[in-house]
N, C-alpha and C positions, 0 to 999 in steps of 0.2 A: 526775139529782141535784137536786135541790131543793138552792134558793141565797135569799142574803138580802142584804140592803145592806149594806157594809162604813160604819159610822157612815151621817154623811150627804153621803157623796161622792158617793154614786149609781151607784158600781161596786159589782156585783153579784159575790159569792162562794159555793162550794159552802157547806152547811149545817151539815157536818163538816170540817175541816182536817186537816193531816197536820203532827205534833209532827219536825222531822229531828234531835233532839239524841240518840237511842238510836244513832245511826248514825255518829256522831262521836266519842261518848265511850271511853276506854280499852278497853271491850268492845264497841266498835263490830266488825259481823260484815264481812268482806271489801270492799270497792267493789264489788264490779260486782255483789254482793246487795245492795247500799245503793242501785243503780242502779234493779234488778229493783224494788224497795220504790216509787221515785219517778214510773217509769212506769205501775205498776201503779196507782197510786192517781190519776194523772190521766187513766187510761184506766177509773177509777173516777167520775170526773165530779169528784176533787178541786180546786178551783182556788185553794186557799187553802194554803201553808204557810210552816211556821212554825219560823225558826232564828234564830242569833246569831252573834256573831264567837266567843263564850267556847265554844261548843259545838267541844270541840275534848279535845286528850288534856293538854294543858301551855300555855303560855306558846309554846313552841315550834311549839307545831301550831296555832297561833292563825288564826282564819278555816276551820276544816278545813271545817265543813257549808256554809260561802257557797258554796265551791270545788266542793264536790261537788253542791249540788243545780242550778250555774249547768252542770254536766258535762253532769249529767242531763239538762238543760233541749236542751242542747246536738244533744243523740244523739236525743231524741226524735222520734220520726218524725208524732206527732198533732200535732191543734190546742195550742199553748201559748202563744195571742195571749193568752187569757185568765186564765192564770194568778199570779197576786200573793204576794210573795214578799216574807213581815216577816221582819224581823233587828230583832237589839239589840245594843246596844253599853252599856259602862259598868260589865262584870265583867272581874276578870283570873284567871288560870287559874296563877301561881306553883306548879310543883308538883304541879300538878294539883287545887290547892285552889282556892275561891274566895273573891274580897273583889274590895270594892265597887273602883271609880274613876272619880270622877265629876269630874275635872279638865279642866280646857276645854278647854287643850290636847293632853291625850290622847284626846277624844271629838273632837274635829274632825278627830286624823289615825285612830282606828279609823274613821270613818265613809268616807274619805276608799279606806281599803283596803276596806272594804266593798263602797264602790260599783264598786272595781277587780275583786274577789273575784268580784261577781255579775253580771260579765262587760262594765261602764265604758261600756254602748252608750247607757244608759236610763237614767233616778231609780232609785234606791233603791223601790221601790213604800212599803214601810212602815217606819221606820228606828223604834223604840222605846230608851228611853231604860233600862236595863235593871233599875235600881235604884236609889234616892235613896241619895247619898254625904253623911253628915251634913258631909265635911271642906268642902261645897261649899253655898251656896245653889242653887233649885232653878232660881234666874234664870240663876246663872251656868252651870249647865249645862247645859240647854237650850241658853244662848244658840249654840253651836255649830250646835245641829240648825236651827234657825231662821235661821241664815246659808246652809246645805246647800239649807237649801228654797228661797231667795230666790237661790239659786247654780243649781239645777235640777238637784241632784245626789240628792235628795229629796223626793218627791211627797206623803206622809202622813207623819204623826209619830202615834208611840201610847207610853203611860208603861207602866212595869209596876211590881209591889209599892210602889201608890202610896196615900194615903188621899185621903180626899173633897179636904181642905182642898188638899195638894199636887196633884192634878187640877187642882182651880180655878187656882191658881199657875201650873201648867204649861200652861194656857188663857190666861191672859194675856201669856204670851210666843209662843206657835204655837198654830195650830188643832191638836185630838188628835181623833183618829176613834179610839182604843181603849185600851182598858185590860186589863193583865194581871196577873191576881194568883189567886194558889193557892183552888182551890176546888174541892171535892169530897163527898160524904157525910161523910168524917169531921174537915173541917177547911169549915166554913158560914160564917165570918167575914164573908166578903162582904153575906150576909143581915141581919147583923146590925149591921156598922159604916159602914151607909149607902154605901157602893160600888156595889152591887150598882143597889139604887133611882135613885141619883144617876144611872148609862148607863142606865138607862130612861127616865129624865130629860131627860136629853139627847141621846137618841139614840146615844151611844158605843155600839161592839160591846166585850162580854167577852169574854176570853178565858180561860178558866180553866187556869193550869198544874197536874200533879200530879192531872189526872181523876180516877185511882183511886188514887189514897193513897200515891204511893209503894212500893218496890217489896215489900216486907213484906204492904203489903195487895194488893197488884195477882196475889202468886201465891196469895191465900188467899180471895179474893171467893165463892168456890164455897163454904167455909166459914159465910160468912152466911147463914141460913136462910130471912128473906125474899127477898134477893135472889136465892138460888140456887133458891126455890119458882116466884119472874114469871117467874122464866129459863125453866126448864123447861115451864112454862104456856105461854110466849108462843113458844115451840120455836127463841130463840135465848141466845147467850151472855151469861153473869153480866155481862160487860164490855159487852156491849146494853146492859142493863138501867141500866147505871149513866151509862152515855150519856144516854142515853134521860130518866135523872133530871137529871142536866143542863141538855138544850134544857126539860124543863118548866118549870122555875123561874124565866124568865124569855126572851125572845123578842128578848133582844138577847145572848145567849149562844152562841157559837162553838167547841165542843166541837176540839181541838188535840191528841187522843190518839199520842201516840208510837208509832212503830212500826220493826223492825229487821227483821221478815219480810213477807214480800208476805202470807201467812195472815193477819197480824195488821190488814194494814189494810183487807183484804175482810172482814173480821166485823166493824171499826166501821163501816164504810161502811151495814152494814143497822141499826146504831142509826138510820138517817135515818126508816126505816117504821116504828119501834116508840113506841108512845101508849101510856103511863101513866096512871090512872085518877086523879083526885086522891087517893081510898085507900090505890093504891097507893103513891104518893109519900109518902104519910102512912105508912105501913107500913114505908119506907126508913128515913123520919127516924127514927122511935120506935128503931128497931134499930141505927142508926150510932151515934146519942146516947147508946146505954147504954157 
């Protein structure tokens, strides 16, 4: 598996990550295929994944994917010294709905069951802040994880759906090695509102949530006609391809595709060997954009 630097911490991560929120959520499939899904993917050379506390079915099931992928971790019979394990905190799941919470008090005790969650031996590897809470500045929210790290309950901090100027801000309270915010062919924001440049900038790794569009577009990619043309060209799947467009656009880019079948996360795994041409990726754009 081809790996890269997580920011610039100098630990090295697989190329492609593994998204655990499919495995969590109200159609989350059995445990012990949630199981199948986590070994499979680190006997796939994954070392990177990627959950939350909110990744859960309610309020009630709160922390379900820490618990399960620290299970996982557990029963596994390979190497899993190297494996690095981001969570977030700072959604609440009422309902099964979500909204923000970015209260200092409530982010020091999620982080707190967090670190309990993903089994209370070690840091947190990457605690991310999950979303800016307007009821909160962005000082005072942080300020939590920035005690967690100086406490040695957490090792990295990373922000998600954050812009440039909040990055900066949340840089001057803790060091961040990432950023996570929706990126995809049909949602480029990142390109265009200086995020994207800014962790090239800096060194930060992206993390793009939402690869392929949500799930509307995720069952319909074969429907796109260039993407379903490189698929078939390059003799691997529509969802390659769109991997694949991805890591191009940038080399600080850490693809986090979800998965709920072991199938599903053996065919991102060969997005890592698939090279797009610059045409090709010019061929993507023209076609999302319409």
């Amino acid at each position: 598996m081809e790996t890269k630097q997580l920011g610039k911490t100098g630990v090295s991560v697989s190329a492609i990550g593994l998204g655990a929120m499919p495995m969590s959520l109200s159609s989350r499939p059995p445990e012990s295929e949630s199981i199948d899904v986590i070994h499979r993917a680190l006997d796939l050379g994954i070392t990177f994944i990627d959950t939350a506390d909110s990744y859960c079915k309610d309020e009630s099931d709160k922390h379900h994917s820490e618990r399960l992928i620290h299970q996982a971790l557990q029963t596994y019979k390979g190497e899993r010294d190297r494996v690095i394990i981001a969570t977030k905190g700072g959604l609440m799941r009422p309902n099964g709905n979500w909204t923000r919470n970015g209260e200092p008090k409530h982010l020091e005790e999620t982080i707190r069951i967090s670190f309990e969650a993903l089994g209370g031996e070690k840091p947190i590897d990457v605690w991310q802040y999950h979303a800016p809470d307007p009821n909160y500045t962005i000082e005072e929210s942080l300020a939590p994880a920035k005690k967690a790290v100086d406490a040695g309950m957490i090792r990295f901090v990373g922000v998600s759906n954050f812009s440039v100027e909040q990055i900066k801000r949340a840089r001057d309270i803790v060091d961040v090695v990432s950023v996570q915010n929706q990126y995809n062919p049909w949602y480029r924001q990142p390109e265009f509102d200086g995020v994207l440049e800014y962790c090239e900038q800096e060194s930060l790794t992206f993390l793009p949530w939402s690869p392929f569009g949500g799930s509307r577009r995720h069952q319909g990619l074969a429907d796109f006609p260039t993407i379903a043309k490189i698929a078939k060209e390059k003799g691997v799947s529509v969802y390659c391809i769109v991997l694949a467009w991805l890591r191009s656009k940038s080399p600080c880019i850490l693809p986090i595709p979800g998965a709920s079948k072991v199938s599903s996360i053996e065919d991102s795994v060969r997005a890592v060997d698939v090279i797009l041409s610059n045409d090709e990726v010019q061929r993507i754009d023209r076609e999302t954009a319409s």
